[in-house]
Each structure stands twice: as C-alpha cells, then as structure tokens.
NUTI-476277 format. One record per residue (C-alpha): residue number from 1; x, y, z; residue in three letters. Coordinates in nm, 4 decimals, decimal comma. Example, Ala and Ser with C-alpha at 12.3 -4.5 7.8 and 13.67 -1.06 7.14 Angstrom:
REM residues 2
 pos        u        v        w code
   1   1,2300  -0,4500   0,7800  ala
   2   1,3670  -0,1060   0,7140  ser
//
This chain:
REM residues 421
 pos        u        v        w code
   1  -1,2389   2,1378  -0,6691  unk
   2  -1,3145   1,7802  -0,7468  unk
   3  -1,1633   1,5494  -0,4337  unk
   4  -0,9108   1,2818  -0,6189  unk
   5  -0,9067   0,9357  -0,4765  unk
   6  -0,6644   0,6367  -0,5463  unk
   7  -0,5922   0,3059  -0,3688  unk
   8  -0,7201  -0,0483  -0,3596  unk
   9  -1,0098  -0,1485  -0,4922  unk
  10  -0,9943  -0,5119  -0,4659  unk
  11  -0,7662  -0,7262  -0,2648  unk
  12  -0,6677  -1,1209  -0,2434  unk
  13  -0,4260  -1,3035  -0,0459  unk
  14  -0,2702  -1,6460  -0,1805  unk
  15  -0,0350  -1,8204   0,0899  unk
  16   0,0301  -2,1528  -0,0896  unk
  17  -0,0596  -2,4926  -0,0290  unk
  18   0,1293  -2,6515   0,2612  unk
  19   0,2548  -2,5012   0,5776  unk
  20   0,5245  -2,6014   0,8501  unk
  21   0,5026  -2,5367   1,2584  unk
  22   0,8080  -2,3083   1,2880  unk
  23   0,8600  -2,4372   1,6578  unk
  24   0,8806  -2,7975   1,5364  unk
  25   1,1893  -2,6481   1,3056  unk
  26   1,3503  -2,4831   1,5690  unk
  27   1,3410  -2,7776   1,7814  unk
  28   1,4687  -3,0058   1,5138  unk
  29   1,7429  -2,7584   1,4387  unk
  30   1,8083  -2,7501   1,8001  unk
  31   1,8272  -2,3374   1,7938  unk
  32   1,8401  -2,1292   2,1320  unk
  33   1,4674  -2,1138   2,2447  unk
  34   1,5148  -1,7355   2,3711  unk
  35   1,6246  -1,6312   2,0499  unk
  36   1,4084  -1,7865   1,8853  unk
  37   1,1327  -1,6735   2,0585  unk
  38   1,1851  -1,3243   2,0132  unk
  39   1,1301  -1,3699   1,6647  unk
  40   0,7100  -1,3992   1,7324  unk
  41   0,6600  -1,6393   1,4934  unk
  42   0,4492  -1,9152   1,4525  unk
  43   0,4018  -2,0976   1,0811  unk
  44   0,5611  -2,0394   0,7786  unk
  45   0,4305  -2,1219   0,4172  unk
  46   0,6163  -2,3478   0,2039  unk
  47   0,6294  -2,3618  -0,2016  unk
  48   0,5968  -2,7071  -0,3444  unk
  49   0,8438  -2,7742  -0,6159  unk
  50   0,5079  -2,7847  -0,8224  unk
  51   0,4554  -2,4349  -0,7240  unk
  52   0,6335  -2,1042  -0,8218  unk
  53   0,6280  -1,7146  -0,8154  unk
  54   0,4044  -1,7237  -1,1902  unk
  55   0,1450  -1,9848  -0,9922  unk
  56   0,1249  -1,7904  -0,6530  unk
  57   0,0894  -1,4630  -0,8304  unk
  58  -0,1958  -1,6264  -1,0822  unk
  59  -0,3934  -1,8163  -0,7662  unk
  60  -0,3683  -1,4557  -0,5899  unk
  61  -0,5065  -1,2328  -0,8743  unk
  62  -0,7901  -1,4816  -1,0229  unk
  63  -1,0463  -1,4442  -0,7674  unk
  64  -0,9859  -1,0170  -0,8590  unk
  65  -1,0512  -1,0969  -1,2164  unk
  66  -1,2915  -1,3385  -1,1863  unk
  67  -1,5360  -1,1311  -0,9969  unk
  68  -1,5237  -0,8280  -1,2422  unk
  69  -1,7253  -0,7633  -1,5562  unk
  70  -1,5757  -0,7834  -1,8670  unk
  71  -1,5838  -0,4216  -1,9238  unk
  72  -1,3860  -0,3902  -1,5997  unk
  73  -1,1482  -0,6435  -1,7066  unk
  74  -1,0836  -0,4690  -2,0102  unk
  75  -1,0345  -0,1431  -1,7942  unk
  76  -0,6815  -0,3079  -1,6707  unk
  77  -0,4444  -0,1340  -1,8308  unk
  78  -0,1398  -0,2036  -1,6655  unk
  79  -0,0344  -0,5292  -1,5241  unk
  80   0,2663  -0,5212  -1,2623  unk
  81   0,4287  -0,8049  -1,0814  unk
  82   0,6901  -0,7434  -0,7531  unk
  83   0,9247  -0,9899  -0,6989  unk
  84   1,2726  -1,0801  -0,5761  unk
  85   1,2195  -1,4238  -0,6995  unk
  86   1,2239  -1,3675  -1,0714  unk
  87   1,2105  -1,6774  -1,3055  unk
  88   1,4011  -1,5099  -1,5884  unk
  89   1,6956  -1,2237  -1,6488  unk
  90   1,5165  -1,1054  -1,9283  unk
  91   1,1288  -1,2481  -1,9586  unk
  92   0,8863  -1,0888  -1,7468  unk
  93   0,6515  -1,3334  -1,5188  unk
  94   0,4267  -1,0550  -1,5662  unk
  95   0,3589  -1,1835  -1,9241  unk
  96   0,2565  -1,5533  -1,7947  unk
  97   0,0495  -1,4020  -1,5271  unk
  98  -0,1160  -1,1684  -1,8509  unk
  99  -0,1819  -1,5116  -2,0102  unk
 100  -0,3527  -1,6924  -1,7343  unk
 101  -0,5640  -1,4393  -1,6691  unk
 102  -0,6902  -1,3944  -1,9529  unk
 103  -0,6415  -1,0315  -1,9952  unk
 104  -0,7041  -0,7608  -2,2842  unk
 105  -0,3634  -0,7416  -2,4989  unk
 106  -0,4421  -0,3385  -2,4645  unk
 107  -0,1999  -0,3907  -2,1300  unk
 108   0,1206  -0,2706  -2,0446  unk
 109   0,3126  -0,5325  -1,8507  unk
 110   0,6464  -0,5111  -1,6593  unk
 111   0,8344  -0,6482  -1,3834  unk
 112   0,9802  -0,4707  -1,0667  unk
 113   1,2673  -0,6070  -0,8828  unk
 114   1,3764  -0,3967  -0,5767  unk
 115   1,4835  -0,6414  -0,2748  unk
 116   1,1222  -0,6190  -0,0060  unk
 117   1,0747  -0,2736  -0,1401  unk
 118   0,9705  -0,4098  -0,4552  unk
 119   0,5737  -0,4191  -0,3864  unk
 120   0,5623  -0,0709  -0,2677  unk
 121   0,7233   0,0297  -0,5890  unk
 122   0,4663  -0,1398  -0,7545  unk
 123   0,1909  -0,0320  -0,6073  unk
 124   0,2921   0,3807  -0,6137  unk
 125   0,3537   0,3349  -0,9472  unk
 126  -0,0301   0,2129  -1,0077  unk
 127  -0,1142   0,4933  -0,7591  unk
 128   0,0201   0,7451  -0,9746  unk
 129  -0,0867   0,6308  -1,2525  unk
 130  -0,4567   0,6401  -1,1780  unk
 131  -0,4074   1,0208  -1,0274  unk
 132  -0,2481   1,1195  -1,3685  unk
 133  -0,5759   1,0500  -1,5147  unk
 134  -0,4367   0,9851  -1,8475  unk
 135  -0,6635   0,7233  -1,8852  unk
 136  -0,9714   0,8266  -1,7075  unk
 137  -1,1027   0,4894  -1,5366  unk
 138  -0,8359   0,2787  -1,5993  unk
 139  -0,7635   0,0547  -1,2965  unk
 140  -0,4098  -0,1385  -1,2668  unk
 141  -0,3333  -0,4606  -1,1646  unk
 142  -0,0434  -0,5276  -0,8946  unk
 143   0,0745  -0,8621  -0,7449  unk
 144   0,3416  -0,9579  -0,5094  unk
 145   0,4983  -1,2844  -0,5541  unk
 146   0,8122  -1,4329  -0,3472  unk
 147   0,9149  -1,7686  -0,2711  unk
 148   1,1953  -1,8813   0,0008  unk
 149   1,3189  -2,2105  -0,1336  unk
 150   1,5744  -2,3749   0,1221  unk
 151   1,8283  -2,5955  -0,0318  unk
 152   1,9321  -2,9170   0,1687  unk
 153   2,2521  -2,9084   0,3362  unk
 154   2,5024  -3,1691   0,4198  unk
 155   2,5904  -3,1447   0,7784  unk
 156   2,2733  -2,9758   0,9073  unk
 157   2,4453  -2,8892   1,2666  unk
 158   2,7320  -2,6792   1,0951  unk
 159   2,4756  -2,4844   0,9309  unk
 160   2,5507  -2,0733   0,9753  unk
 161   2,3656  -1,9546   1,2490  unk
 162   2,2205  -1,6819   1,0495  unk
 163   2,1478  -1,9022   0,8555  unk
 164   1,9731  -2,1497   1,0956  unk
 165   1,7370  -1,8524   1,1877  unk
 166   1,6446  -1,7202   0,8691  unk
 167   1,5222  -2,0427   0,7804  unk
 168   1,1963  -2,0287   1,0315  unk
 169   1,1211  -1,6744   0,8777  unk
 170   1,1392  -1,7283   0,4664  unk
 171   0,8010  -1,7553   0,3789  unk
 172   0,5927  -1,7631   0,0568  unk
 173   0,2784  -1,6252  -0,0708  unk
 174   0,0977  -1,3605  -0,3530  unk
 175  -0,0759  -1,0276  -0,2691  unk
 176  -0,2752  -0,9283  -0,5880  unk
 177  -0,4116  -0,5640  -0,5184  unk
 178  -0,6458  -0,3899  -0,7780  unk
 179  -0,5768   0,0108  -0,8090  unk
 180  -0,8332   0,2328  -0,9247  unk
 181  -0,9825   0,5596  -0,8227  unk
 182  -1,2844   0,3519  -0,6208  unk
 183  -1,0279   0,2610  -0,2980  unk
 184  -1,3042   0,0307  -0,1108  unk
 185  -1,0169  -0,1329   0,0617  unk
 186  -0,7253   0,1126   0,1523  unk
 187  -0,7268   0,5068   0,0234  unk
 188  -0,4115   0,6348   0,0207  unk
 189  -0,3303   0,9792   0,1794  unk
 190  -0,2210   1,1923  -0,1549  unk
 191   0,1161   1,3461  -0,1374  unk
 192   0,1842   1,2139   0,2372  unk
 193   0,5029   1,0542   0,1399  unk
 194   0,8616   1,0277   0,2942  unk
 195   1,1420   0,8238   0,1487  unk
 196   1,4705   0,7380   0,2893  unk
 197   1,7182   0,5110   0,0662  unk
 198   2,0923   0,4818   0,0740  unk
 199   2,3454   0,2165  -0,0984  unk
 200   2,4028  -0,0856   0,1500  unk
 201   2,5198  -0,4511   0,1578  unk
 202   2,3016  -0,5846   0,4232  unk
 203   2,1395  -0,8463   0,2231  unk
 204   2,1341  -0,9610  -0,1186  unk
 205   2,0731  -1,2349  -0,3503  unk
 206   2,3932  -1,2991  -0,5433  unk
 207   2,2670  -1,5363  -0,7500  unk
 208   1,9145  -1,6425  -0,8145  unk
 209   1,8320  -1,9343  -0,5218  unk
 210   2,0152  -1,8045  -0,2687  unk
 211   2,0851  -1,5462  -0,0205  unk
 212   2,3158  -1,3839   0,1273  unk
 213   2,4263  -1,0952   0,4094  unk
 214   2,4498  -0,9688   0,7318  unk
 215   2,1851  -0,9907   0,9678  unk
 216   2,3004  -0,7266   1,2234  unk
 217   2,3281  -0,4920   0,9373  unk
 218   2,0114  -0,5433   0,7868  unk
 219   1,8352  -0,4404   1,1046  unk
 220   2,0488  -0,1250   1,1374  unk
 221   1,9466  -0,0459   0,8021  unk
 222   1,5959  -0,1025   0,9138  unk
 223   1,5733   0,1292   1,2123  unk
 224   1,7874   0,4125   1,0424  unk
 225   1,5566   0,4089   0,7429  unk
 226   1,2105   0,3797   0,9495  unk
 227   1,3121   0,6699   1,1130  unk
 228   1,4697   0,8470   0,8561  unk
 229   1,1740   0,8099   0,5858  unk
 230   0,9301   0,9103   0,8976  unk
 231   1,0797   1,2467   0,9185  unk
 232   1,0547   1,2734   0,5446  unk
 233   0,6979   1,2211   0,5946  unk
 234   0,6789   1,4417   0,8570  unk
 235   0,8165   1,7362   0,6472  unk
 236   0,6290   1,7021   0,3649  unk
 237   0,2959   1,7075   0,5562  unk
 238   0,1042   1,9228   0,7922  unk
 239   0,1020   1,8687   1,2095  unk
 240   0,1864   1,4945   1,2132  unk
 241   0,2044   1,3436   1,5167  unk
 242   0,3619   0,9592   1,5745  unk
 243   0,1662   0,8820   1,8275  unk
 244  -0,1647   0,9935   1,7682  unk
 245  -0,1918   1,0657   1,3993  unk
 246  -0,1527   0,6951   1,2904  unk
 247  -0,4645   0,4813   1,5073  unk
 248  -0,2607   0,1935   1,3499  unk
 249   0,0911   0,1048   1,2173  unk
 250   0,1608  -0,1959   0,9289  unk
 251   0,5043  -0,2154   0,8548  unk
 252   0,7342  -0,4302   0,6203  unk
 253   0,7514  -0,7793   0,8746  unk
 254   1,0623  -1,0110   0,8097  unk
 255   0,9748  -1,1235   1,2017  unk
 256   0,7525  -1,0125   1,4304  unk
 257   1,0120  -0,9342   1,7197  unk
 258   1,1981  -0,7453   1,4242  unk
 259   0,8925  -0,5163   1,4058  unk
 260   0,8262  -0,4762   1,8080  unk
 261   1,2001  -0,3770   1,8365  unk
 262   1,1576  -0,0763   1,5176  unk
 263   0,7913  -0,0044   1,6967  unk
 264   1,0314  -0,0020   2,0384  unk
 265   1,3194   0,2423   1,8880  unk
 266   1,0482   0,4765   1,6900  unk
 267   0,8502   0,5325   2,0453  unk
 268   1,1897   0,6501   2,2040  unk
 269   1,3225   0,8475   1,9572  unk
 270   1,0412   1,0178   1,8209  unk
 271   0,7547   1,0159   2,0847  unk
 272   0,9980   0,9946   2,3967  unk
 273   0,7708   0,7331   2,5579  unk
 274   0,8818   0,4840   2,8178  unk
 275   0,8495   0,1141   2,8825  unk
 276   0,4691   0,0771   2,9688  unk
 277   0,3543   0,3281   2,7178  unk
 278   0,5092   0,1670   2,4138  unk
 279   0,4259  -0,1919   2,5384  unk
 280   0,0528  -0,0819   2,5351  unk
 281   0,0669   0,0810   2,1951  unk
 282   0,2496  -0,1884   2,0558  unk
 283  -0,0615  -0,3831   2,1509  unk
 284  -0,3142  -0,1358   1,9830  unk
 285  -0,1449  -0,0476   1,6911  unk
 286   0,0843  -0,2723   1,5816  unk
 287  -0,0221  -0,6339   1,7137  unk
 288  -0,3086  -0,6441   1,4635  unk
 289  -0,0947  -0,6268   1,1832  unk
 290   0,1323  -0,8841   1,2567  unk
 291  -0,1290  -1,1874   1,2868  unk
 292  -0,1343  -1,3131   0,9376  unk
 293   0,2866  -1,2362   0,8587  unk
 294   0,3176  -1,4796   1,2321  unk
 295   0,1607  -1,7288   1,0154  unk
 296   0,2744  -1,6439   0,6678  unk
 297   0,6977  -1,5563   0,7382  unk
 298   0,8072  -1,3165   0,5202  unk
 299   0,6950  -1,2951   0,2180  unk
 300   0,9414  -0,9926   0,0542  unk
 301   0,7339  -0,7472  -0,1439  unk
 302   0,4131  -0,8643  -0,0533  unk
 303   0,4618  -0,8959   0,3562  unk
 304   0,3787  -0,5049   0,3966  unk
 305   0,0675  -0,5151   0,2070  unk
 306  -0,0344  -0,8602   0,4186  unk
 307   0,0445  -0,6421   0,7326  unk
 308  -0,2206  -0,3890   0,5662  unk
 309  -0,4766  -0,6692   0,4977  unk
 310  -0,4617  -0,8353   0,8421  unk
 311  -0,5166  -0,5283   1,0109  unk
 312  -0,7751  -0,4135   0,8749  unk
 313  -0,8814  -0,7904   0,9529  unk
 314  -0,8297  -0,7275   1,3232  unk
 315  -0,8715  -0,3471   1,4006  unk
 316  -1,1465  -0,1693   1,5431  unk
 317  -1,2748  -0,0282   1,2392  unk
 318  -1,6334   0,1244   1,3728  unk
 319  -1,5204   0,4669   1,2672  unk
 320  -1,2577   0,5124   0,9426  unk
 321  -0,9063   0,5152   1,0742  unk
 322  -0,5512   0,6683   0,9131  unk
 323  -0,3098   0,3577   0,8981  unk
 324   0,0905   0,4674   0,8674  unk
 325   0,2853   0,2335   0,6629  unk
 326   0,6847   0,1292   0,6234  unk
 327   0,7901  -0,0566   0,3967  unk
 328   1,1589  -0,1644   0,3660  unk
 329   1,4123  -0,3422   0,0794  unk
 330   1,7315  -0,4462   0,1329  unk
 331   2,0253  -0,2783  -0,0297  unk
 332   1,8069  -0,0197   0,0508  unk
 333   1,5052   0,2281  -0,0379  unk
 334   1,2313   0,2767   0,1960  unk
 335   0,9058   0,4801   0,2400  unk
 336   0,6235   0,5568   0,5226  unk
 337   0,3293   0,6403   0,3616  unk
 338  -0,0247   0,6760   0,4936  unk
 339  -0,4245   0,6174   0,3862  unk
 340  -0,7623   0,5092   0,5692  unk
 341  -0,9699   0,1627   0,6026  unk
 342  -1,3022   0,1472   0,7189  unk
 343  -1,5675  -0,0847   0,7564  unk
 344  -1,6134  -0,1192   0,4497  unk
 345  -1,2245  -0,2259   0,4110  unk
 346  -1,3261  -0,4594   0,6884  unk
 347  -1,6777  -0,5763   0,5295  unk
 348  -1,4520  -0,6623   0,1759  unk
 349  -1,1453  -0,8351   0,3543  unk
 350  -1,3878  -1,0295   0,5787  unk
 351  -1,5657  -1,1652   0,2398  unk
 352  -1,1802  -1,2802   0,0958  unk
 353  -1,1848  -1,5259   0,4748  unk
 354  -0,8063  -1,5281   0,5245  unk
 355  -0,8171  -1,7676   0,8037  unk
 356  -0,9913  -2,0065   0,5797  unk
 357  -0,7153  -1,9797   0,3132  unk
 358  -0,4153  -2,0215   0,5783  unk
 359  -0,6670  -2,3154   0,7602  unk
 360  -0,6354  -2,4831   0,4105  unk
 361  -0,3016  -2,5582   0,3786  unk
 362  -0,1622  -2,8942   0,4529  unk
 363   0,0657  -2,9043   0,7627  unk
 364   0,3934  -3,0629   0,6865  unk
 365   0,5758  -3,3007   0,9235  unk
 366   0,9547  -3,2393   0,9438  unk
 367   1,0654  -3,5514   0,7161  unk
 368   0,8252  -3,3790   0,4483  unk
 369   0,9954  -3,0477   0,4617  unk
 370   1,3379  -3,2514   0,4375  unk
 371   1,2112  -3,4346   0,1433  unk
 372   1,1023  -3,1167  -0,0326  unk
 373   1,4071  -2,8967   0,0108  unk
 374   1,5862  -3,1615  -0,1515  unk
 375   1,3306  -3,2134  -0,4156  unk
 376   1,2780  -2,8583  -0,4777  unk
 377   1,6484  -2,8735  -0,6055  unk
 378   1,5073  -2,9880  -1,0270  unk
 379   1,3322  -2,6667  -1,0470  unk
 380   1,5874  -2,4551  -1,0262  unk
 381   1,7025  -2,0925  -1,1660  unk
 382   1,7948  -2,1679  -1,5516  unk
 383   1,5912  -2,5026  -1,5236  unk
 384   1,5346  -2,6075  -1,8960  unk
 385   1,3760  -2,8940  -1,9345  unk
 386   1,1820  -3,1155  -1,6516  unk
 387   0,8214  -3,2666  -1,5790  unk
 388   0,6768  -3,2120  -1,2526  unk
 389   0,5333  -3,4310  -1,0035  unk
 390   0,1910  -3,3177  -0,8314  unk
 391   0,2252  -3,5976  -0,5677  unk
 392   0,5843  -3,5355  -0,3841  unk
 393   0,3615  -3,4915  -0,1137  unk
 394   0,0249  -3,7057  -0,1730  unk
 395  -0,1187  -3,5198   0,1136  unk
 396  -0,0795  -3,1921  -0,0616  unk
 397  -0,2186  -3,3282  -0,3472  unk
 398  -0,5495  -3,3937  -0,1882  unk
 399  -0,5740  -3,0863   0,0092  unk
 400  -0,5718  -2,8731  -0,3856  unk
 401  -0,7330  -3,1404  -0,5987  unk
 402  -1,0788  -2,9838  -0,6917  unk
 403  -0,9856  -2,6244  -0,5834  unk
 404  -0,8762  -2,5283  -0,9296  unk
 405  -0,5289  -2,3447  -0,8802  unk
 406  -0,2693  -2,3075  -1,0854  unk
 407   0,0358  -2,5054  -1,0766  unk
 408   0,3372  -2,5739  -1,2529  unk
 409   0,3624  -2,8830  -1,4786  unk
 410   0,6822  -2,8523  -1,7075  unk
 411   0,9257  -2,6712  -1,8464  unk
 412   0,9906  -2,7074  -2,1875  unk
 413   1,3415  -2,5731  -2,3315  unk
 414   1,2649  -2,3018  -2,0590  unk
 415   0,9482  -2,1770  -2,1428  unk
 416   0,7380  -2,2805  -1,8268  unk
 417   0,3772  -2,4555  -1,8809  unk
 418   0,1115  -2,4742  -1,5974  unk
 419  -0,1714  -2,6608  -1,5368  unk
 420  -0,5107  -2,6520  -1,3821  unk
 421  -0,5970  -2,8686  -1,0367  unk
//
C-alpha cells in the first residue's frame, strides 16, 4: 500500500517591522516585577499604523511564492488566511492576499476566524485536503495573520491590571505555511488527532479593536483542554506515552510562564513526575520552542506554528524526531496533534534565518510606542477613507526602505490599497 504523506512544504515567518523591550514597558507601567517575570518574556512586535493583517500575511507568504515555479504556483489551489483580526464582516483578506500574490484565479479562497485556534483550523483543513487527493498534486496555501493594536488610555495608572499585563504579551506577526504531499518541513502523523472544545467566556473580542475577558478563566480553560484533547489523542492512537513518545512539545504560547505552568500540570497529572523531573524536561522539550514566541508575544493563530518553527530551529535534530503539538482558542476548541522534523526541517528553516528577520526590526523607545498607540487610532475597524503616513516613525522608515514589503497606503471608501517599499 502506497505510504500517504501531508504537511509543510515550505515555511516563512514575518514578525513586522519595529519591536519594543517588554521590560522597559513593565517598568514604565510600574507592574509587580515577580509577576511579571513569570511571564518569560522578552520583546514583543509592534504593527505600525502603516501595517495590517493583509500586509503581514502578504510579507509572510511572498518569499513561498516567489521561490516556486510557475507551474507550482499554479498548483495552489486553495488559499486560506487565520485570523482574529479580520479587516471586514463580510470581505475576505484572503482575496487581497490572492491579489498581491499574484496567484492563478483557479483558487478557492476563504477566511477562518476561530479565536488562537484559528491557524490550526486552517492548516487541518489544507491537510485534509491534500490526503483526499481530489486534486492529485495540488498544494494549499495557509497564513496566519494577527495584530494586537493597544489603544491609548487616559489615566495610564488606573489601567485594569489585566489589562496592564496583557499589554507586554499582544504581539504581531504572519506564519505563511505551504501544504502539499512533499512535507520537507513538518509531516504530520495521519489520524493521530485528539480534540477537546467546550462553550466558554474566557476571552473574546466584542467588537473588532478590542478585547475582552477573564484571565484566570482563560488559563483554566487552557489546562482542562490540554489535558482533555491529550487523552483524545491518546485514545485514538496506539501505546502513547507523554513522556517519551513526544522528544519535543510546541504548544499554543500566549506567555512563556503560561506554557511552563500547562508543561508543569500535564507532567503531574499524566506522567506523575515530580519537581526535578519536569524542570529538566521542561528544558529539553519545551524550552526550544518558546525562543522565537519570547521575542515575538503572542501572535493568536500563528504563535503555535512559530513554536513549531523555532524548535525545529533549536532542537537536536541529528536523527528525525515526533514533535506533539497543542494548540488552543479562546471560547474554546482545542487539539494535540503530532508529526516529525528532521534535518532537513532544520537545513530549510535555517535557510528562512529567523534571527535575522527579528534582528531587523527597529527597536522602539517608550515615547514611540506612546505616539503609535495613539496614532494607530485613524486606522481603525470600519475605517473608510484615510492616507497613510510611512514616516510616524522615520526610524522605521529607514529600517524597510529598499526591502520591498508590503504596506498599507490608503483606504479608499473602504477598499484598502497597499504599496510597495
């Protein structure tokens, strides 16, 4: 019997164009440095008002394209963008990402919209598709897009505290992932799924810009469903072990002390392990995956699959290893699924040079990330007319001149029009 394969062919990570020191901002807000700490993070990426969930997605997928022949291009048949941070109630971004790219019209484009989960809906979806075979060779394109745009607030010290850290966490940034039945990158483990999903008000965004919930909740969610969609898993597929089946673990990464506490309650429930055992195979498996989303913050449907790309970045991939995966959205649906990397997966993420792409960004000083939350405020959900400015920040300016990204120039009685830099 022929052996079927599915998974990511092709991979690229776009994280924006300007970053801010997440310890400056928690100094400046004045929050409690032991709390803070425990988050584990370090940066976060920014969006310039110049720059939006159509541009990040674009800037992450071009390289993909761009590198393939023109009978490959033509081989895309589905296009799928996975975002929380629509532009539109009705019009896909999918369609201006179509555009941009210039690919074949013979596409089917859509948009999915599922809270964090959204990306691993995507990417399934492409998954399954390719297995079907309905359209032997046909490869599909999925990006993850997100943007955290914090509004200025009068009165910053009476800010909500959940408020006050959530801010150091929303991130931004674009995974573009090419599907096909040649996984280079990541081959999924067919049929090793378990899902766990349940109706729950632990965030939300109640209206377009902004969001909203309970913190405490959210994490409850979290735990319940990372356990509950690992014994899913476990049913559904032969002599699994936690600890030993998995040589590494990526999971969906609002915070990096969010993920060492799930890695913390997982070990204990499910292994039984103590203290010194779990801090050691945090280490191992789990540390290598949260490198990139320290310096990223969370980047909704996307941050799983940048869990995925940095460790394969940072494993020990001299012999092909089986990497468990959670991913998590709010409200909620979840899944742990499974696949291997190799060094191959290593030798093609090295080539994409992450560190270069997060070196690149401009590092903002506090009064800049001041000036562009309030600035950020004319491209707003429902914006329908307004011209943007590429300089808000000169600095930024200079750091993308040249580099030939996409940004976003106007909008013109809604309909958004982007430029070249």
């Amino acid at each position: 019997m022929e052996r079927r394969a599915a998974g990511i062919e092709a991979v690229n990570f776009y994280g924006g164009s300007a970053y801010l020191d997440v310890g400056t901002l928690a100094r400046y807000r004045g929050l409690d440095n032991e709390r803070f700490g425990n988050l584990l993070m370090l940066e976060k990426s920014v969006a310039m008002p110049f720059e939006d969930p159509v541009s990040f997605a674009v800037n992450a997928a071009k390289p993909i394209v761009d590198a393939l022949s023109e009978a490959e291009r033509d081989s895309i048949e589905m296009l799928i963008t996975c975002t929380e941070s629509g532009i539109d109630f009705g019009k896909s971004l999918s369609t201006y990402v179509h555009d941009y790219l210039g690919l074949s019209r013979s596409c089917r484009l859509f948009e999915v919209k599922n809270a964090c989960f959204s990306g691993t809906a995507g990417f399934q979806n492409a998954v399954n598709f390719v297995l079907a075979q309905v359209s032997p060779g046909a490869k599909v394109l999925v990006v993850t897009t997100d943007i955290a745009r914090f509004k200025a607030t009068e009165g910053g010290a009476g800010l909500e505290e959940d408020w006050l850290f959530a801010e150091p966490t929303g991130g931004a940034g674009a995974m573009a992932m090419l599907v096909s039945d040649t996984p280079h990158i990541f081959s999924v483990d067919i049929g090793a799924n378990g899902s766990h999903g349940y109706e729950v008000m632990d965030t939300c965004r109640p209206v377009p810009d902004s969001e909203a919930g309970s913190a405490d909740l959210s994490l409850m969610s979290y735990l319940d469903c990372c356990e509950a969609a690992y014994r899913d898993y476990e049913r559904k597929v032969e002599d699994v072990d936690y600890a030993t089946t998995f040589d590494y673990l990526a999971f969906h990464t609002p915070f990096g002390g969010m993920i060492k506490g799930a890695h913390r309650t997982m070990m204990r429930r499910v292994c039984k392990a103590k203290g010194p055992a779990i801090a050691a195979d945090f280490q191992q498996r789990v540390v290598p995956g949260l490198t990139y989303c320290q310096r990223v913050g969370n980047i909704f449907g996307g941050t799983v699959f940048l869990s995925i790309l940095s460790t394969i970045a940072h494993a020990d991939l001299s012999a092909p290893r089986r990497l468990g995966v959670f991913s998590y959205g709010s409200g909620c649906c979840s899944e742990f699924y499974s696949g291997v990397v190799t060094a191959e997966s290593r030798r093609r993420v090295e080539a994409i040079d992450v560190e270069s792409i997060l070196r690149g960004r401009h590092g903002l000083t506090i009064d800049q990330y001041l000036q562009l939350m309030k600035e950020s405020e004319v491209i707003e959900f429902g914006t329908r007319d307004v011209e943007l400015r590429l300089d808000v920040i000169p600095e930024v300016l200079d750091t993308i001149s040249g580099t030939n990204r996409l940004v976003l120039s106007r909008v013109d009685d809604y309909h958004r029009e982007y430029q070249w830099v």
